[in-house]
C-alpha positions in Angstrom: -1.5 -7.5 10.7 -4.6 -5.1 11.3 -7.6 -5.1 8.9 -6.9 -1.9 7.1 -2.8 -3.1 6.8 -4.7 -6.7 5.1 -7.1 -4.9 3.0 -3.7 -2.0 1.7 -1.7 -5.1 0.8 -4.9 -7.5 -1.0 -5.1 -4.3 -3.5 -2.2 -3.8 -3.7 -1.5 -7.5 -4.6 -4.2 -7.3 -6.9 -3.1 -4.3 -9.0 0.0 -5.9 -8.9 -1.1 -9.1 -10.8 -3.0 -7.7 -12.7 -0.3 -4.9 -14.6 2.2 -8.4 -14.2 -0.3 -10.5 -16.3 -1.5 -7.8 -18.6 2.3 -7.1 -19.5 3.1 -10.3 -20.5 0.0 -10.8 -22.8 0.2 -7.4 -24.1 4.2 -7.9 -25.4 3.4 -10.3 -28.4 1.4 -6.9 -29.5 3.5 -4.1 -28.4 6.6 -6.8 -30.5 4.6 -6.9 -33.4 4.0 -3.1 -34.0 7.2 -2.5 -33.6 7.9 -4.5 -36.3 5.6 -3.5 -38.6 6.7 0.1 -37.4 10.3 -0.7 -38.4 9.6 -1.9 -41.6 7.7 0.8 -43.1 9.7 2.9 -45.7 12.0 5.2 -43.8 12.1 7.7 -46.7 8.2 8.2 -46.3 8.3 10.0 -42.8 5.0 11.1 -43.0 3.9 7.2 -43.2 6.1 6.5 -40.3 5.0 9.4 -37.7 1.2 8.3 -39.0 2.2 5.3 -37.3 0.7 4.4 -33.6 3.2 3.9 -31.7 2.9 1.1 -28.8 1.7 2.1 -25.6 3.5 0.2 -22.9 2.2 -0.1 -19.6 4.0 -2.7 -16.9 4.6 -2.7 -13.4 7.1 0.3 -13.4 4.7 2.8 -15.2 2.0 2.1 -13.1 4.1 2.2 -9.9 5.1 5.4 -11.1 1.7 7.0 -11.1 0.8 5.4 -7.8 3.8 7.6 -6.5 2.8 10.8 -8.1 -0.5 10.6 -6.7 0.2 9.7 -3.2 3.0 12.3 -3.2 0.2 14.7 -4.2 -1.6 13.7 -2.0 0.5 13.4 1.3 2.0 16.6 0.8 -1.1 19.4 -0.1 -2.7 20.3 3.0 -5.7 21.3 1.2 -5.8 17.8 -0.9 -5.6 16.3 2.5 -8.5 18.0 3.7 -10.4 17.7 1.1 -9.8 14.0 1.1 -10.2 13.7 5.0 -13.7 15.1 4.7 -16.2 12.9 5.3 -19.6 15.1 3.9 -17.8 15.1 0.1 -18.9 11.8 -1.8 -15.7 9.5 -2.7 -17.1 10.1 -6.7 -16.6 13.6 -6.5 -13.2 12.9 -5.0 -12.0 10.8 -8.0 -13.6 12.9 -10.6 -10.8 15.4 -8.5 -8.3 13.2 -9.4 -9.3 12.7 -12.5 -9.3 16.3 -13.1 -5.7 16.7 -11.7 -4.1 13.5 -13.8 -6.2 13.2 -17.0 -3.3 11.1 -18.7 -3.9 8.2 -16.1 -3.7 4.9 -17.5 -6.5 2.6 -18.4 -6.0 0.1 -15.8 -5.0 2.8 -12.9 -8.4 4.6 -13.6 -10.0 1.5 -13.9 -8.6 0.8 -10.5 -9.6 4.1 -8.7 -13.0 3.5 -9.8 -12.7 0.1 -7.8 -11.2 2.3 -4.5 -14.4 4.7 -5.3 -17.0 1.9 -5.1 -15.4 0.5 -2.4 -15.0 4.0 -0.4 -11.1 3.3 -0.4 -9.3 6.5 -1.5 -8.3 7.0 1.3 -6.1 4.2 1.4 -4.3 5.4 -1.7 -0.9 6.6 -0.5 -0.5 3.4 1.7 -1.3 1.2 -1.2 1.5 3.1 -2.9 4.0 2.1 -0.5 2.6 -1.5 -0.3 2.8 -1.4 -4.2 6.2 -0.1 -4.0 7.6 -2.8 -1.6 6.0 -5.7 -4.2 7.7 -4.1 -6.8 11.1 -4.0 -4.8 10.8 -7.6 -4.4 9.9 -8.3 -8.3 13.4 -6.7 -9.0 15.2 -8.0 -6.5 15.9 -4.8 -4.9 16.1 -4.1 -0.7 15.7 -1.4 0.7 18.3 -0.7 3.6 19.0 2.1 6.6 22.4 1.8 7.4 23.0 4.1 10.9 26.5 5.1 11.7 28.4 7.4 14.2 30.5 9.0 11.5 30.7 9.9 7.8 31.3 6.8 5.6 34.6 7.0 3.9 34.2 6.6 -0.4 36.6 4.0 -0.5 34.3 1.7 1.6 31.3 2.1 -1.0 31.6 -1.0 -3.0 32.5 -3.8 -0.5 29.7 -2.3 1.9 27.2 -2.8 -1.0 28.4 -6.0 -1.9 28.4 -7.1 1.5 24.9 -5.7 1.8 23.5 -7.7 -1.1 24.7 -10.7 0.5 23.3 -10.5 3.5 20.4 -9.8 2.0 20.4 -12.0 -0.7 19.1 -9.0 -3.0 20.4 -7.5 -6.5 20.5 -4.4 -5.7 20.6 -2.0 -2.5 18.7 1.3 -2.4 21.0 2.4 0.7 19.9 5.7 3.3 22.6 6.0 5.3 21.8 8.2 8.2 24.4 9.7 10.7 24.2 9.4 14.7 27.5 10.8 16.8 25.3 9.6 20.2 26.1 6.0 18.9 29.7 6.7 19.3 30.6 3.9 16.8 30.0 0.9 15.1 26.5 1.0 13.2 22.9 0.1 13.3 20.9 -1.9 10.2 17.6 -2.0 9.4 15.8 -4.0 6.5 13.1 -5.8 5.5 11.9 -5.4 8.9 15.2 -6.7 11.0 17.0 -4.5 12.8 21.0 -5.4 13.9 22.7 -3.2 16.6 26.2 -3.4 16.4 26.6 0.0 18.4 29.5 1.1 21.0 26.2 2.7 22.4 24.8 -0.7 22.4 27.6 -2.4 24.4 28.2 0.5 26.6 24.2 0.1 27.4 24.5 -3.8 28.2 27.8 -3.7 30.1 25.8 -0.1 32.9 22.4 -3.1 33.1 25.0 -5.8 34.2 26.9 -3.8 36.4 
């Protein structure tokens, strides 16, 4: 693993924890203003829309403002250069950001203002997709390329994903099923960094370095 891949997955890990722990302590709270929420008088509306509602923030919410930003990010050519540019101090790129998602969370801001002390916004879009994978993991979930020579037939939807959580001992698939004639037949799987070739290309390829 490279420096920058160690340093991506430590803040990632961190942010991680950190949302994980903060969720937990945080839902005796968020339970008890519901409550409290619930059992005001439901004739007196006014009293109940005076009412602060909870504000939830878990794994999931923050993941999904990880993912706006680094989509932002990845895909503006003039955010990229702007970002790429050496000569622009890293405080005037997060007051950017902060400019362009003022409804950020507590702890996300909090945590941007750790990547601009650190000179680490950069790194944002591949925390993202470090975060991401963590929070695959957490629910279980796998993410799988399934390679094939032809169209999948419907009727072969269920078993495959049944089969496919299984072999990968996950919950639940998030499947891309990508389509190849050159592999003639049979399929190619990739997941959690295995790959399985069980191609007609494959074979054909193994039987022409024997002959």
């Amino acid at each position: 693993m490279s420096f920058s891949k160690k340093i991506v997955t430590a803040y990632a890990k961190s942010l991680f924890q950190t949302v994980n722990g903060l969720e937990k302590s945080q839902s005796k709270i968020i339970s008890d203003t519901i409550k409290e929420i619930t059992q005001v008088d439901v004739k007196n509306e006014k009293e109940i829309g005076n009412k602060k509602k909870p504000v939830i923030i878990d794994v999931y919410s923050i993941g999904e403002e990880l993912y706006i930003i680094r989509s932002l990010l990845t895909t503006s050519k003039e955010l990229k250069t702007y970002f790429g540019n050496p000569t622009i101090t890293e405080k005037d790129k997060f007051n950017l950001l902060l400019s362009i998602f003022p409804g950020l969370t507590v702890i996300l801001h909090a945590f941007l203002k750790v990547l601009t002390e650190k000179g680490d916004l950069s790194l944002l879009p591949d925390i993202s997709d470090q975060y991401n994978e963590i929070l695959l993991k957490f629910k279980g979930s796998t993410t799988v390329k399934l390679i094939t020579a032809s169209t999948l037939e419907e009727s072969y939807g269920l078993l495959l994903l049944n089969t496919l959580k299984k072999i990968t001992n996950s919950k639940e698939i998030l499947l891309n099923v990508v389509y190849n004639p050159q592999l003639l037949g049979g399929f190619i799987l990739e997941y959690n960094s295995i790959s399985t070739d069980a191609s007609i290309l494959k074979e054909f390829s193994l039987f022409f370095n024997e002959v």
